[in-house]
mmCIF file of the N, C-alpha and C atoms, coordinates in Angstrom:
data_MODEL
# 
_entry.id   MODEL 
# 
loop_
_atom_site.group_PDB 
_atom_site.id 
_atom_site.type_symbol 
_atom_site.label_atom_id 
_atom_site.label_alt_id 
_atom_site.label_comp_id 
_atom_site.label_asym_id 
_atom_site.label_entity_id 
_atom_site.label_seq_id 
_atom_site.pdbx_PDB_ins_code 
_atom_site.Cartn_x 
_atom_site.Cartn_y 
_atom_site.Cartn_z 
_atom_site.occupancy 
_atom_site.B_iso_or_equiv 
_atom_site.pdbx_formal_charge 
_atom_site.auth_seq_id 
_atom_site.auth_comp_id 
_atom_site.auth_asym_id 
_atom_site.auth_atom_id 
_atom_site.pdbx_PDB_model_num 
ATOM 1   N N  . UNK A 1 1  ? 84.725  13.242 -61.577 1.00 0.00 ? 1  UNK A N  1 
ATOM 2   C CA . UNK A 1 1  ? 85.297  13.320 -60.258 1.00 0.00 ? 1  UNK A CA 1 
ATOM 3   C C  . UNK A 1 1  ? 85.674  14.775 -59.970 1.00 0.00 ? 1  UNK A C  1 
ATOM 4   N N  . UNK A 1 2  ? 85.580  15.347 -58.190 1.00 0.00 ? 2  UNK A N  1 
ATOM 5   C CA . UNK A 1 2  ? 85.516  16.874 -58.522 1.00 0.00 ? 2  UNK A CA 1 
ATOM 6   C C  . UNK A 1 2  ? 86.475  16.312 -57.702 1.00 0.00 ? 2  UNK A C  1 
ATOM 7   N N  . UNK A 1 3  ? 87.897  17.725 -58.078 1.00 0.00 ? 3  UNK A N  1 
ATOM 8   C CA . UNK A 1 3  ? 89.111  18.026 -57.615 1.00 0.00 ? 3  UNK A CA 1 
ATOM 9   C C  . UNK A 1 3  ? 88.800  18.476 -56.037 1.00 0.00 ? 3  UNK A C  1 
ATOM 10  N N  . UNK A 1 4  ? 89.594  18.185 -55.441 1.00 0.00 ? 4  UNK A N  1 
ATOM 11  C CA . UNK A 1 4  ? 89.599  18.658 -53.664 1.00 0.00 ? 4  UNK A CA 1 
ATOM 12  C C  . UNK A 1 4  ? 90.778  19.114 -53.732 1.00 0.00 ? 4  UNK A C  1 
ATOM 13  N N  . UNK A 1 5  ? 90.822  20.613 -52.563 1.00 0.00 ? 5  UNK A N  1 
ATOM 14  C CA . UNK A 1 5  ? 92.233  21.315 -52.308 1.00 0.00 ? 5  UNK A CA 1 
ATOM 15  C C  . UNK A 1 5  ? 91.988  20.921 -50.978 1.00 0.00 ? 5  UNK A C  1 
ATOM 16  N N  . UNK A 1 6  ? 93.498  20.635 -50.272 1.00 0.00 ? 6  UNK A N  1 
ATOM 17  C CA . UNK A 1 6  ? 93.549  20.459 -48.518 1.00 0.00 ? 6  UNK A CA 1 
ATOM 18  C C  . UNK A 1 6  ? 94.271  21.551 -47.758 1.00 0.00 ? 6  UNK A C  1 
ATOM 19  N N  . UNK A 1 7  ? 93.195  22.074 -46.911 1.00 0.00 ? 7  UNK A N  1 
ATOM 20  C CA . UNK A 1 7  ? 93.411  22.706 -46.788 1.00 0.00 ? 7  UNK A CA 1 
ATOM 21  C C  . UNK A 1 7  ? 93.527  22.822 -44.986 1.00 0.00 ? 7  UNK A C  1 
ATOM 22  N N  . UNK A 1 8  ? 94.048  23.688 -44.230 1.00 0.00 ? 8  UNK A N  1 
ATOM 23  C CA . UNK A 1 8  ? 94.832  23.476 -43.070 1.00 0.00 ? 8  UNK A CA 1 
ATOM 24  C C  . UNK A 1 8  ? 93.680  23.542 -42.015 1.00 0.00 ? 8  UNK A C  1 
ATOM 25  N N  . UNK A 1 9  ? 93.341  22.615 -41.018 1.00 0.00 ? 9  UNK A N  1 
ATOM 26  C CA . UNK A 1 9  ? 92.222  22.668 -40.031 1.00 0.00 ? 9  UNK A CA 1 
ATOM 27  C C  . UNK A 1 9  ? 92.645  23.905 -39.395 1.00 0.00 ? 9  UNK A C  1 
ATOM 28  N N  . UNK A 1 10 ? 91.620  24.322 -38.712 1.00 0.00 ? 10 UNK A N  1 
ATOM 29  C CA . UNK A 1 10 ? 91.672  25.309 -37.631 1.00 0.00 ? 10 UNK A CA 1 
ATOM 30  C C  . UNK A 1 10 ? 93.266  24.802 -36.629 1.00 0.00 ? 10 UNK A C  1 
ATOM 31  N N  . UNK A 1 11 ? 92.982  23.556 -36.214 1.00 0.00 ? 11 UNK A N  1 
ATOM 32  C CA . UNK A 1 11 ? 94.235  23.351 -35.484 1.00 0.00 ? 11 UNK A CA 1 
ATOM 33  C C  . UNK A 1 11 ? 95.467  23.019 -35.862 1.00 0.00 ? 11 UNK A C  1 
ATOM 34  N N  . UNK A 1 12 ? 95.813  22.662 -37.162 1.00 0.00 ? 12 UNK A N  1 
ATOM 35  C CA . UNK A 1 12 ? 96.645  22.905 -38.100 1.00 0.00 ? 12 UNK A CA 1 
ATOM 36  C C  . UNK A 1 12 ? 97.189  24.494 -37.676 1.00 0.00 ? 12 UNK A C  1 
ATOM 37  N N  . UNK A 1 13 ? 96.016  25.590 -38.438 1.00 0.00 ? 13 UNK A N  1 
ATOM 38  C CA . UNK A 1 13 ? 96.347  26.412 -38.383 1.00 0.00 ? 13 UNK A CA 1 
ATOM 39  C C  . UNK A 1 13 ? 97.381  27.135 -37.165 1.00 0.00 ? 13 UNK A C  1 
ATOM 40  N N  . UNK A 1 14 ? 96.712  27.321 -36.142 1.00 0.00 ? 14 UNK A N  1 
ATOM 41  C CA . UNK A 1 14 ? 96.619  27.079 -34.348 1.00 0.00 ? 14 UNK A CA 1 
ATOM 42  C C  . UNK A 1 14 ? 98.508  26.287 -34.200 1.00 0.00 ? 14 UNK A C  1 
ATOM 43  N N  . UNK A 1 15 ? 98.889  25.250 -34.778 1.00 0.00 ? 15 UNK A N  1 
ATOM 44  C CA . UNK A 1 15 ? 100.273 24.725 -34.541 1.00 0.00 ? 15 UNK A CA 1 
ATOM 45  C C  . UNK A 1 15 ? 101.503 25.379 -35.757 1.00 0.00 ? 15 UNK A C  1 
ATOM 46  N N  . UNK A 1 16 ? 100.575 26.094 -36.303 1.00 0.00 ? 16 UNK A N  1 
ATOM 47  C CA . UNK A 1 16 ? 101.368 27.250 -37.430 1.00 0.00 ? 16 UNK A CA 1 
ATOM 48  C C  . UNK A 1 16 ? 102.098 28.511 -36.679 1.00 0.00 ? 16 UNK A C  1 
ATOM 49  N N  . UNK A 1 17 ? 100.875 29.228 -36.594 1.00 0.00 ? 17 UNK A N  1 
ATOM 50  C CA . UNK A 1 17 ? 100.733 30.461 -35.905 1.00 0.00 ? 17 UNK A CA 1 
ATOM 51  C C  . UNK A 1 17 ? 101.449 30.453 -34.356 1.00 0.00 ? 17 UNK A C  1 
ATOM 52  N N  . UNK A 1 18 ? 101.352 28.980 -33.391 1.00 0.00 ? 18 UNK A N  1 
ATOM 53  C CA . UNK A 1 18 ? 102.854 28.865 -32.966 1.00 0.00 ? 18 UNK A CA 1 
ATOM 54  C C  . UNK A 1 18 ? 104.001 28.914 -33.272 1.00 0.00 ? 18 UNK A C  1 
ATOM 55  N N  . UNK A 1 19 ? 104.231 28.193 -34.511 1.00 0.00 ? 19 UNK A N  1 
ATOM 56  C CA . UNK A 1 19 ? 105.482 28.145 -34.953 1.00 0.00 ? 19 UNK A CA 1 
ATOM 57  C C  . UNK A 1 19 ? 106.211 29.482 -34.821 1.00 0.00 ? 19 UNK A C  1 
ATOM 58  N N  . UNK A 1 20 ? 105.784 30.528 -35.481 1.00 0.00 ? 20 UNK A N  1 
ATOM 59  C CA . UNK A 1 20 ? 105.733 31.707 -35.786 1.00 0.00 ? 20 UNK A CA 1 
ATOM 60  C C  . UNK A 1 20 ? 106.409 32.321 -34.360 1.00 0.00 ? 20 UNK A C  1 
ATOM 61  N N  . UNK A 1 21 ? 105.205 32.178 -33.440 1.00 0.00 ? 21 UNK A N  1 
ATOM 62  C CA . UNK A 1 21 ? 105.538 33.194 -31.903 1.00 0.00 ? 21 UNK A CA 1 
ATOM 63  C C  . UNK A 1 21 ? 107.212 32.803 -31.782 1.00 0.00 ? 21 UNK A C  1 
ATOM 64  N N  . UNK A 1 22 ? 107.125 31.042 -32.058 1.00 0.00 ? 22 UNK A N  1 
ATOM 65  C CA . UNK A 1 22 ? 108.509 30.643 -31.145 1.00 0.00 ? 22 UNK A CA 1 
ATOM 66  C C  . UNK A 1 22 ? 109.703 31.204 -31.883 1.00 0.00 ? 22 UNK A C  1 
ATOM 67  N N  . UNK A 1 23 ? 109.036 31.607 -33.215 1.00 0.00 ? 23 UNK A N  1 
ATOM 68  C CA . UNK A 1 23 ? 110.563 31.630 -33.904 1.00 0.00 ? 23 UNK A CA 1 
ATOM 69  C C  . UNK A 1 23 ? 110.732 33.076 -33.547 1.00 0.00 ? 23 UNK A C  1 
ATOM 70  N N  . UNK A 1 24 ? 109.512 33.620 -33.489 1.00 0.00 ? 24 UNK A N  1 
ATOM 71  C CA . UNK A 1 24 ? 110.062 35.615 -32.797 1.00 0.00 ? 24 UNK A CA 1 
ATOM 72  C C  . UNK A 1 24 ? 111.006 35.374 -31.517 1.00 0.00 ? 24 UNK A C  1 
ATOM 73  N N  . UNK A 1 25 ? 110.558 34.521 -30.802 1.00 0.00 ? 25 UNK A N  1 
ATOM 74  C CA . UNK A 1 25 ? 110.749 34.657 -29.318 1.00 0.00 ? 25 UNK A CA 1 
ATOM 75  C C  . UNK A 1 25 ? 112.415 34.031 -29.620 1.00 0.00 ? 25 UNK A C  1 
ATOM 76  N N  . UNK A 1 26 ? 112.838 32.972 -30.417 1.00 0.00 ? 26 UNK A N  1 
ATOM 77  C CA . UNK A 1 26 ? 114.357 32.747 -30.578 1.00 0.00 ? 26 UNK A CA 1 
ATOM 78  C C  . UNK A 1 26 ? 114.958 33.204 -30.873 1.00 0.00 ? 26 UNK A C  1 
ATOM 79  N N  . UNK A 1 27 ? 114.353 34.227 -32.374 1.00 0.00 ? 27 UNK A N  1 
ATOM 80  C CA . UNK A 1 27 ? 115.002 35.560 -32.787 1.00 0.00 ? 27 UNK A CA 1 
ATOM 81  C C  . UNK A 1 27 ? 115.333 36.770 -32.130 1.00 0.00 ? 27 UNK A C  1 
ATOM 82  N N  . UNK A 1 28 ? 113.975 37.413 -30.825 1.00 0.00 ? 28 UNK A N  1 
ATOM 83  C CA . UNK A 1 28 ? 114.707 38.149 -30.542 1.00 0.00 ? 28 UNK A CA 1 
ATOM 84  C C  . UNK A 1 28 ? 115.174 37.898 -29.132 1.00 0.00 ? 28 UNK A C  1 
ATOM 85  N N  . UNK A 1 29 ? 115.629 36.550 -28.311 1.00 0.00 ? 29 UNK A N  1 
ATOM 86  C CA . UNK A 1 29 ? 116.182 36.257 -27.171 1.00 0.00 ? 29 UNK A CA 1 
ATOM 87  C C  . UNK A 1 29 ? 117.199 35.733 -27.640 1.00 0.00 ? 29 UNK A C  1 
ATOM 88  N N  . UNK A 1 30 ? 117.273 34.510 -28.775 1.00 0.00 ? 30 UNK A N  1 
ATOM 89  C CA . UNK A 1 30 ? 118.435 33.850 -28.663 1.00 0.00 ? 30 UNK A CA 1 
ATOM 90  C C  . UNK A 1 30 ? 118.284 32.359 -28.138 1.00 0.00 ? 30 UNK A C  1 
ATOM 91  N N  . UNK A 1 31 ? 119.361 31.530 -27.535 1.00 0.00 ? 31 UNK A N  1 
ATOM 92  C CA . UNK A 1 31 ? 119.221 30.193 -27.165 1.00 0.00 ? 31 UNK A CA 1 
ATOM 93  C C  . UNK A 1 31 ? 118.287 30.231 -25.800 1.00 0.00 ? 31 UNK A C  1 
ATOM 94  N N  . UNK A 1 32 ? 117.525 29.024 -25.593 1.00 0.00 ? 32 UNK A N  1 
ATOM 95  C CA . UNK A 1 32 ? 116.790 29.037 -24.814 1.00 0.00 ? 32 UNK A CA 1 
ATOM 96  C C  . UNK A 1 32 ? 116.681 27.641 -24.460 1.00 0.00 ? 32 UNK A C  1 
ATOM 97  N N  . UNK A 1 33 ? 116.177 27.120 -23.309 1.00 0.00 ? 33 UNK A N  1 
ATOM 98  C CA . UNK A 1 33 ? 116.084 25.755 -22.665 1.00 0.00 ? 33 UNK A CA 1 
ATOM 99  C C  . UNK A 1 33 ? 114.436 25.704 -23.610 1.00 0.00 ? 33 UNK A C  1 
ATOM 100 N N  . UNK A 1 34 ? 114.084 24.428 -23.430 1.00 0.00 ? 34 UNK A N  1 
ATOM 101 C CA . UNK A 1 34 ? 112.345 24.460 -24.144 1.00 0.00 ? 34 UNK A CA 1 
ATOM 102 C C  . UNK A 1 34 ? 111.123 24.543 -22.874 1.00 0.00 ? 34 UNK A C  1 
ATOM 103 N N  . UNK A 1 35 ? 111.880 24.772 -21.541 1.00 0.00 ? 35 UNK A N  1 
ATOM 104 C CA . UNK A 1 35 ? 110.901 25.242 -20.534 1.00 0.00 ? 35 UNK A CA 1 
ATOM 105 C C  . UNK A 1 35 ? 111.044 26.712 -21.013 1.00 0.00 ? 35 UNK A C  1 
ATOM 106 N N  . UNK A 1 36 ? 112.049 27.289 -20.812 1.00 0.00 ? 36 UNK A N  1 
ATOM 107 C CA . UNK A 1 36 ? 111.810 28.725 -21.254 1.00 0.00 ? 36 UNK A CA 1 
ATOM 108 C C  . UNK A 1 36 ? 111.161 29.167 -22.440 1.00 0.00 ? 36 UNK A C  1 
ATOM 109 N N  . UNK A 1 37 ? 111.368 28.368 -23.276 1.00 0.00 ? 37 UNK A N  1 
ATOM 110 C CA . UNK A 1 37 ? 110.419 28.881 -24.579 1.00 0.00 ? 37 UNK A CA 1 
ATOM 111 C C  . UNK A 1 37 ? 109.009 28.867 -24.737 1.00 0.00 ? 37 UNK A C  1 
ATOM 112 N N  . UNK A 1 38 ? 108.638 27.631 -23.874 1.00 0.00 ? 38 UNK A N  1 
ATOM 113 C CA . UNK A 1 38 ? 107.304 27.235 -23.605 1.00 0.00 ? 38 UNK A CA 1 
ATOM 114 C C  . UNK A 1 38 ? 106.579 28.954 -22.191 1.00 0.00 ? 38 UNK A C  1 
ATOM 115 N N  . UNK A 1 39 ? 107.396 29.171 -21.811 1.00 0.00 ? 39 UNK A N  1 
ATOM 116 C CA . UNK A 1 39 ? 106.769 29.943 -20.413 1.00 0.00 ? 39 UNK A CA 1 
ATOM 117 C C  . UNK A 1 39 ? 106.866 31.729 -21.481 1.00 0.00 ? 39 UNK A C  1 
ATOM 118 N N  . UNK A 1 40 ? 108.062 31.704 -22.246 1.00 0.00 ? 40 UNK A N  1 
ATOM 119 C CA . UNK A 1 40 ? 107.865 32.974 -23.171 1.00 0.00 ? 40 UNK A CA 1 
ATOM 120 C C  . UNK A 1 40 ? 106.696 33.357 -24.178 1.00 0.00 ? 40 UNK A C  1 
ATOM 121 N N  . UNK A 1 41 ? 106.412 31.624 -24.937 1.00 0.00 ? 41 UNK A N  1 
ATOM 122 C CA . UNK A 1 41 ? 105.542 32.003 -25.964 1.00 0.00 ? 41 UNK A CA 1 
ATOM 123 C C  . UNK A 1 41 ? 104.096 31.938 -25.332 1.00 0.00 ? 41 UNK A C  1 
ATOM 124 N N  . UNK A 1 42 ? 104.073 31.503 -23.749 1.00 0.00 ? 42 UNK A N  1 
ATOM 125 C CA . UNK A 1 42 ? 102.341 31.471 -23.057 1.00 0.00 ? 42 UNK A CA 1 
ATOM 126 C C  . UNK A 1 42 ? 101.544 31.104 -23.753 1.00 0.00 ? 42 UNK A C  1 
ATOM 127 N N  . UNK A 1 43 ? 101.950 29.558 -24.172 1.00 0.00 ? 43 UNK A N  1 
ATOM 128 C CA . UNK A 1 43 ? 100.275 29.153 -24.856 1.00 0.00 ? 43 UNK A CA 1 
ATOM 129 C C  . UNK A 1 43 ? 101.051 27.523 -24.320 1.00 0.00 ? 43 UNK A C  1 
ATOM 130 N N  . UNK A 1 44 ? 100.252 26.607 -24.357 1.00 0.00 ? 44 UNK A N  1 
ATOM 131 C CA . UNK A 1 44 ? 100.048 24.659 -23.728 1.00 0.00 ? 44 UNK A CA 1 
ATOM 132 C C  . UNK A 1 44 ? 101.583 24.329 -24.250 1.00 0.00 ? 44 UNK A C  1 
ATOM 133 N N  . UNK A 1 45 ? 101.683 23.831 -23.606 1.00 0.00 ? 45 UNK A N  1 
ATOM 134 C CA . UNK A 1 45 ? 103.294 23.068 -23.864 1.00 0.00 ? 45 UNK A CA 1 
ATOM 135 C C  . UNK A 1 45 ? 102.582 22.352 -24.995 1.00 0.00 ? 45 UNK A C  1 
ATOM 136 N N  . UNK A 1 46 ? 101.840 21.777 -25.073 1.00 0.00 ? 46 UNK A N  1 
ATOM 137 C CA . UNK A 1 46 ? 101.785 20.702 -26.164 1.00 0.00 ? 46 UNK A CA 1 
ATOM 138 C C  . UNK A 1 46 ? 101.460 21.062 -27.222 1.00 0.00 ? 46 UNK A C  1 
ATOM 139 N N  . UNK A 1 47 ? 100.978 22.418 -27.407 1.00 0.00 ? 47 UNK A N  1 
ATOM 140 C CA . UNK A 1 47 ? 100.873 23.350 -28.528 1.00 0.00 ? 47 UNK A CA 1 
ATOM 141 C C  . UNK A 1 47 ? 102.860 23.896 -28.816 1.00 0.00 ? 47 UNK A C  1 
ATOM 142 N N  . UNK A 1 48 ? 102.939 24.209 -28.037 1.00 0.00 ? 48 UNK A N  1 
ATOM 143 C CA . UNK A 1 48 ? 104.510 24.905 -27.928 1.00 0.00 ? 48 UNK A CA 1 
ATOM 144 C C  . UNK A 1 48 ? 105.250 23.775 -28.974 1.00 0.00 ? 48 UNK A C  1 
ATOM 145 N N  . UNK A 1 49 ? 105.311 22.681 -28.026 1.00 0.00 ? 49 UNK A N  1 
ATOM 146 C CA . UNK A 1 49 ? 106.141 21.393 -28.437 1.00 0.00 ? 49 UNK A CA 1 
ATOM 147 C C  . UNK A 1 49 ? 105.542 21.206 -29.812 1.00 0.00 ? 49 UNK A C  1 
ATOM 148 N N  . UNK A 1 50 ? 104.578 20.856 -30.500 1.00 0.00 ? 50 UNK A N  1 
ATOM 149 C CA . UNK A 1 50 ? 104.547 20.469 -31.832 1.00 0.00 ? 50 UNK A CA 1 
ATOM 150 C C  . UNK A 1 50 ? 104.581 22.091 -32.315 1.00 0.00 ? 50 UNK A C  1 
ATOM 151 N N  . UNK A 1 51 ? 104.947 23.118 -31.949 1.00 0.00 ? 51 UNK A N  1 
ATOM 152 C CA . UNK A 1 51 ? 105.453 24.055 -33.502 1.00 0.00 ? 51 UNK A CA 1 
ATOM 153 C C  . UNK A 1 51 ? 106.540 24.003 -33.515 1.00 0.00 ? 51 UNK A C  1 
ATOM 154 N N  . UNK A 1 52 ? 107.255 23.459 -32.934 1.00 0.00 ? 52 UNK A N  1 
ATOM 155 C CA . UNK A 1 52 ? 108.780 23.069 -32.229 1.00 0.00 ? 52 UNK A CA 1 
ATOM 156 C C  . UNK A 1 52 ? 109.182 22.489 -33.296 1.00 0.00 ? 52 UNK A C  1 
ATOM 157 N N  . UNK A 1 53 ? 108.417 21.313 -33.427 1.00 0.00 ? 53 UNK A N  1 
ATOM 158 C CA . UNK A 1 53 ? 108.965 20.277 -34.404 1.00 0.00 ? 53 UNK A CA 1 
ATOM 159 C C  . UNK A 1 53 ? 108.264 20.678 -35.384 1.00 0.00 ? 53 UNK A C  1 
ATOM 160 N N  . UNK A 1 54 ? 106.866 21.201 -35.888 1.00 0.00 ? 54 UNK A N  1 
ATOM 161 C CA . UNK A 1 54 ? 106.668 22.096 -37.131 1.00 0.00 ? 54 UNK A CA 1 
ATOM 162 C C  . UNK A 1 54 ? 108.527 22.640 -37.916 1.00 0.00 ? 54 UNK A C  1 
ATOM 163 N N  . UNK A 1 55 ? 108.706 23.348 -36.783 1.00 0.00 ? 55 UNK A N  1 
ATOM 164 C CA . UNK A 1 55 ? 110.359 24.465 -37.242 1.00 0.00 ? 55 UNK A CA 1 
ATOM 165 C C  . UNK A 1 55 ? 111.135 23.500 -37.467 1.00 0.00 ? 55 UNK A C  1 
ATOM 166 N N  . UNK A 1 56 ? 111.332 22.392 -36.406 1.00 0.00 ? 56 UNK A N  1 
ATOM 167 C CA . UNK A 1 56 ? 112.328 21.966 -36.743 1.00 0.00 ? 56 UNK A CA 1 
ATOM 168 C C  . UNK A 1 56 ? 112.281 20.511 -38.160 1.00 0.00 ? 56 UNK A C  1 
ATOM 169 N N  . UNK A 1 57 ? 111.090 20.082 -38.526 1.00 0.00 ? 57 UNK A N  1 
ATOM 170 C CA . UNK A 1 57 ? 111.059 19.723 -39.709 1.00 0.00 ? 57 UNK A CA 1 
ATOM 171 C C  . UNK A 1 57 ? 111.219 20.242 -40.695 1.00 0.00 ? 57 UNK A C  1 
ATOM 172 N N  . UNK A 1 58 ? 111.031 21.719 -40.303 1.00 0.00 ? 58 UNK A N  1 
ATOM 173 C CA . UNK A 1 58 ? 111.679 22.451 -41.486 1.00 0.00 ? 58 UNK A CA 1 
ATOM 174 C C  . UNK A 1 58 ? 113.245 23.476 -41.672 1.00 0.00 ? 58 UNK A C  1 
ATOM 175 N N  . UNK A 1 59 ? 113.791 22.624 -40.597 1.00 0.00 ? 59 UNK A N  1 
ATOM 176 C CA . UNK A 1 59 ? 115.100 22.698 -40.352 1.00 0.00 ? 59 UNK A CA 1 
ATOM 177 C C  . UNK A 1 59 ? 115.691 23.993 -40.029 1.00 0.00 ? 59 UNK A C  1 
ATOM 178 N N  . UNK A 1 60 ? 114.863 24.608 -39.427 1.00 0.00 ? 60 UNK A N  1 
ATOM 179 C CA . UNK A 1 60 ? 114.837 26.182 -39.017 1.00 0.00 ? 60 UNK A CA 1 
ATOM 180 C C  . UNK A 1 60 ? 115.588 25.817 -37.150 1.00 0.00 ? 60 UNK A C  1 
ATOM 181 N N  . UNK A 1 61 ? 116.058 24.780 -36.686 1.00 0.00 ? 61 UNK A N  1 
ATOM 182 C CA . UNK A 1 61 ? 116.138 24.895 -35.452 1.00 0.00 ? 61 UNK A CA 1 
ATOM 183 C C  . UNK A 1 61 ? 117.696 24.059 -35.583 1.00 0.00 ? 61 UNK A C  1 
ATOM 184 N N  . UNK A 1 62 ? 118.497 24.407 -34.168 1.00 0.00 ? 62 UNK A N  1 
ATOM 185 C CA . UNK A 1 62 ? 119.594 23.716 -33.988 1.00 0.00 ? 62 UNK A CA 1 
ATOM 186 C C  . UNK A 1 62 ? 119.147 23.244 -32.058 1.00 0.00 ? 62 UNK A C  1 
ATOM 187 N N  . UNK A 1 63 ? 119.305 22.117 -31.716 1.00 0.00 ? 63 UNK A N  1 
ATOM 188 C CA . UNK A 1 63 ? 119.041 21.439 -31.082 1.00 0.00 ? 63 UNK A CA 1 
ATOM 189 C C  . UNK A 1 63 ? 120.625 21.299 -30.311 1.00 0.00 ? 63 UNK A C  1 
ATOM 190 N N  . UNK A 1 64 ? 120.750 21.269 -28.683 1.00 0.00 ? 64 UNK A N  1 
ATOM 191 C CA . UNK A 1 64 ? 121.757 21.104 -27.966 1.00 0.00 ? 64 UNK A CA 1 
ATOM 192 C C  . UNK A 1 64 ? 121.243 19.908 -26.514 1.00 0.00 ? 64 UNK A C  1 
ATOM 193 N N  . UNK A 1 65 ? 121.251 18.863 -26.357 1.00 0.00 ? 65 UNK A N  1 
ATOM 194 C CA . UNK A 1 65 ? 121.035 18.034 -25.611 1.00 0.00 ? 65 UNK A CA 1 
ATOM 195 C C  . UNK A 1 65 ? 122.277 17.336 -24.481 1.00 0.00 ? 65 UNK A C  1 
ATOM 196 N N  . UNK A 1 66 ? 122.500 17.993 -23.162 1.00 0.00 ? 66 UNK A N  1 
ATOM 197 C CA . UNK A 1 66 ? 123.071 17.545 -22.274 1.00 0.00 ? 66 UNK A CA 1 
ATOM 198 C C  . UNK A 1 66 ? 122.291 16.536 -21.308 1.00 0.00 ? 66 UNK A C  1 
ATOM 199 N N  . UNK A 1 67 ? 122.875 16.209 -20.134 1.00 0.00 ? 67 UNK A N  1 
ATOM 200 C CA . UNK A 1 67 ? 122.191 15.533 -19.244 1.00 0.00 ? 67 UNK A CA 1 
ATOM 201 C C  . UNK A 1 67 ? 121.225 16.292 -18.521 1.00 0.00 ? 67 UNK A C  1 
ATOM 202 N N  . UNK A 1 68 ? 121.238 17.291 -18.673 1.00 0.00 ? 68 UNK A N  1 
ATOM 203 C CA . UNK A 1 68 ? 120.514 18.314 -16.932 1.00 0.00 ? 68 UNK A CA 1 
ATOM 204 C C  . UNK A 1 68 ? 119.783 19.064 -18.212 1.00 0.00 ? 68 UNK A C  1 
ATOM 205 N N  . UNK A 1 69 ? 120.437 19.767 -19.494 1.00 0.00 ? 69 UNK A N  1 
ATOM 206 C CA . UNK A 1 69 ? 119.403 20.691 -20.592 1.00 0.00 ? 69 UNK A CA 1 
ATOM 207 C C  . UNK A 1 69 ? 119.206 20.375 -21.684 1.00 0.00 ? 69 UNK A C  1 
ATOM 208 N N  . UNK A 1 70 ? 118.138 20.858 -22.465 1.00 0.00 ? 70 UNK A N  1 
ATOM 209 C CA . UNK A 1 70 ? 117.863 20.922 -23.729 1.00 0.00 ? 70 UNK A CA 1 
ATOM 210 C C  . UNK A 1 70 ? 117.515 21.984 -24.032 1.00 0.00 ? 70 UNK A C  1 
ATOM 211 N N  . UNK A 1 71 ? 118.342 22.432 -24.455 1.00 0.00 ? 71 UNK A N  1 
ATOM 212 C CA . UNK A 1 71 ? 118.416 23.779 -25.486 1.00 0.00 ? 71 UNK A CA 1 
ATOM 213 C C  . UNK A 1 71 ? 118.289 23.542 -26.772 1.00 0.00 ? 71 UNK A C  1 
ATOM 214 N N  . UNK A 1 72 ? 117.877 24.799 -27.159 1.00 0.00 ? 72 UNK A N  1 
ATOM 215 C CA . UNK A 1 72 ? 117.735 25.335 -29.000 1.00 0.00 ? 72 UNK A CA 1 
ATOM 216 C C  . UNK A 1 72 ? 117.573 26.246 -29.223 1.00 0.00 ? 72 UNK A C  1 
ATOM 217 N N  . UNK A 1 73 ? 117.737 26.484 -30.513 1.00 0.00 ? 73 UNK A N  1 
ATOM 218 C CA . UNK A 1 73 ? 118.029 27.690 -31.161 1.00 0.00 ? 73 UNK A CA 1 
ATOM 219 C C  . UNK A 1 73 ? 117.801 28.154 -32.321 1.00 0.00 ? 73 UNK A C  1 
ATOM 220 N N  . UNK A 1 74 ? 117.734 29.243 -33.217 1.00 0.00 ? 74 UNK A N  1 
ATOM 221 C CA . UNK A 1 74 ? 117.666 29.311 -34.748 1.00 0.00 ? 74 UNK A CA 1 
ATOM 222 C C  . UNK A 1 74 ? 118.765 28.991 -35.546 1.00 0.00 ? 74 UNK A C  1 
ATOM 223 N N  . UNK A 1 75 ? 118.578 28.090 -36.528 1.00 0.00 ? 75 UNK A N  1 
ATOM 224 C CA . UNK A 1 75 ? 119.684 27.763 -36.792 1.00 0.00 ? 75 UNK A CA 1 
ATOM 225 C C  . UNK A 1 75 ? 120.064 28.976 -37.791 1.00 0.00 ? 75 UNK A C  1 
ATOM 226 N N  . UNK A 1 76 ? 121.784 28.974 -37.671 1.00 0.00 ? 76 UNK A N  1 
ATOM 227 C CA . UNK A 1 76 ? 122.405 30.605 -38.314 1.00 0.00 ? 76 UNK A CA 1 
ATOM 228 C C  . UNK A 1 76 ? 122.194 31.835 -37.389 1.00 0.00 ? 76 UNK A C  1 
ATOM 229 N N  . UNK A 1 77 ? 122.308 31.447 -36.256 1.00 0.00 ? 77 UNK A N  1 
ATOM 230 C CA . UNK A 1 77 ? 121.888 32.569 -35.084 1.00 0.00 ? 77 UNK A CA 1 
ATOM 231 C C  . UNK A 1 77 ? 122.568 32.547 -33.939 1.00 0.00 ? 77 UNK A C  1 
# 
């Protein structure tokens, strides 16, 4: 039996390399609504939104949910 490594699709990759923009863009702005983060980092909300949760599965995000916003942030920031 031959060993297989898994390795990250192109669009894998692609919801990485978001991750990345959003966490520059929190680092160097700060708290942000997730329309604003989405219109800063200029690439598909639906790309935006899953590196979102990429970060925040990896617990890199602090989350603020009112009636009217949803904000977030880096967490320790």
């Amino acid at each position: 039996m031959e060993a297989t490594t898994k390795t990250n699709t192109p669009y894998e990759w692609l919801i990485g390399d978001t991750a990345g923009v959003v966490w520059n863009v929190l680092h160097e702005r700060g708290e942000m609504t997730i329309t604003q983060v989405v219109k800063a980092v200029k690439r598909p909300r639906d790309l935006v939104m899953q590196a979102v949760g990429w970060l925040a599965r990896e617990d890199k995000l602090q989350f603020d949910f009112t009636k009217r916003r949803h904000v977030v942030r880096l967490k320790n920031s």
